[in-house]
C-alpha positions as a printed Julia matrix, in Angstrom:
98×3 Matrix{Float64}:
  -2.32   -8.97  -31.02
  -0.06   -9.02  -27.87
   0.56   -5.98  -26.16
   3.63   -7.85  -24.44
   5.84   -8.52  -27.45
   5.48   -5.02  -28.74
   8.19   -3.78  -29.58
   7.17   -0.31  -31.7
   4.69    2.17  -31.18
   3.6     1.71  -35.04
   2.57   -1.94  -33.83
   1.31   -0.17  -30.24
  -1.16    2.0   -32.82
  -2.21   -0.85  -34.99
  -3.33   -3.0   -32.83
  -5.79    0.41  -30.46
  -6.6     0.97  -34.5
  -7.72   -2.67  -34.6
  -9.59   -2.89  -31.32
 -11.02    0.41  -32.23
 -12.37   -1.3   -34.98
 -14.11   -3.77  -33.2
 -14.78   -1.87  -30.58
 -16.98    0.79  -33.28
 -18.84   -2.4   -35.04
 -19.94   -3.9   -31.51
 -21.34   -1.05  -30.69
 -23.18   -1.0   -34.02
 -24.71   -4.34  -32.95
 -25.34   -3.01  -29.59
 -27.19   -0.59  -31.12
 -29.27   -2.69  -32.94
 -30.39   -4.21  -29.99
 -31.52   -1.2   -28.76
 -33.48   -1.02  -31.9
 -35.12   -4.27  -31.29
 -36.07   -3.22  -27.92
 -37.61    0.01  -29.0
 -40.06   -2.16  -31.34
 -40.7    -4.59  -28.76
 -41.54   -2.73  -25.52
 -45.06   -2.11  -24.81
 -44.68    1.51  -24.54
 -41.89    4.42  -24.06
 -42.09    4.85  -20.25
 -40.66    0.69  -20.53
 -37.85    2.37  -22.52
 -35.75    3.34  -19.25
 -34.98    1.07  -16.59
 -32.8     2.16  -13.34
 -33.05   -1.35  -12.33
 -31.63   -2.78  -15.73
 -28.94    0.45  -16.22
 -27.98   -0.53  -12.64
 -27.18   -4.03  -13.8
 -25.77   -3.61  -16.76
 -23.11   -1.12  -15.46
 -22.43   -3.62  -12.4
 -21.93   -6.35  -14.79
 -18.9    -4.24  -16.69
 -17.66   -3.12  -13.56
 -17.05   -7.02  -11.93
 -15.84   -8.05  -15.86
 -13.52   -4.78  -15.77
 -12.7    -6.29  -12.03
 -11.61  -10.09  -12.75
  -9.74   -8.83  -16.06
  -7.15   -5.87  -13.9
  -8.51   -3.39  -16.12
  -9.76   -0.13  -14.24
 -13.1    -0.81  -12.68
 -14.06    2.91  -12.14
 -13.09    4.11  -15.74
 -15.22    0.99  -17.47
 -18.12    1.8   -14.81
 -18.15    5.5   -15.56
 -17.82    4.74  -19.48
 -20.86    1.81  -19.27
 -22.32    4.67  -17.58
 -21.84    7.2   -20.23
 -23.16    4.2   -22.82
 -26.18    3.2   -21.63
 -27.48    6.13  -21.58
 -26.14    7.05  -24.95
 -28.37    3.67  -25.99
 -31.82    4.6   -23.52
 -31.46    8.07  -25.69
 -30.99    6.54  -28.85
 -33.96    3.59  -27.97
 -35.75    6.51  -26.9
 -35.04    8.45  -30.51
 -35.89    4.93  -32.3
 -39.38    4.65  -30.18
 -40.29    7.98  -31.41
 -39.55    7.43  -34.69
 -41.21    3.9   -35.22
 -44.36    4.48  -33.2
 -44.4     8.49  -32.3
């Protein structure tokens, strides 16, 4: 997949249909994580960490930063995803140890 040597939009939505893709099962992993750390923290008031969100969405941001891609969309969507995943963890705790 090269953006650059596009030369339809057919090949323009394969390859967001593609990434998409990945994109969807990475998060499935991702979320599996958050499974692990549900089992694994000591109890739910470990679940959320400011300290750790903090990090996490500084990370993306400086990765969105060195790549040209839009710092303040990735760091408003890492946002948006970590706490999708301290809900979820949260939802997982609950269910596993409630």
């Amino acid at each position: 997949m090269n953006p650059d040597s596009y030369t339809s939009m057919s090949e323009v939505r394969a390859g967001v249909d593609e990434i998409d893709r990945q994109i969807v099962a990475l998060l499935d992993l991702r979320f599996a994580h958050m499974r692990a750390a549900a089992r694994i923290k000591p109890d739910r008031g470990a679940v959320r960490d400011e300290a750790r969100k903090a990090q996490v969405i500084a990370n993306a941001r400086s990765q969105a930063e060195r790549l040209g891609a839009p710092a303040d969309v990735i760091a408003d969507l890492w946002d948006r995803l970590v706490e999708a995943s301290i809900a979820y963890e949260m939802e997982e705790f609950d269910r596993t140890r409630g």
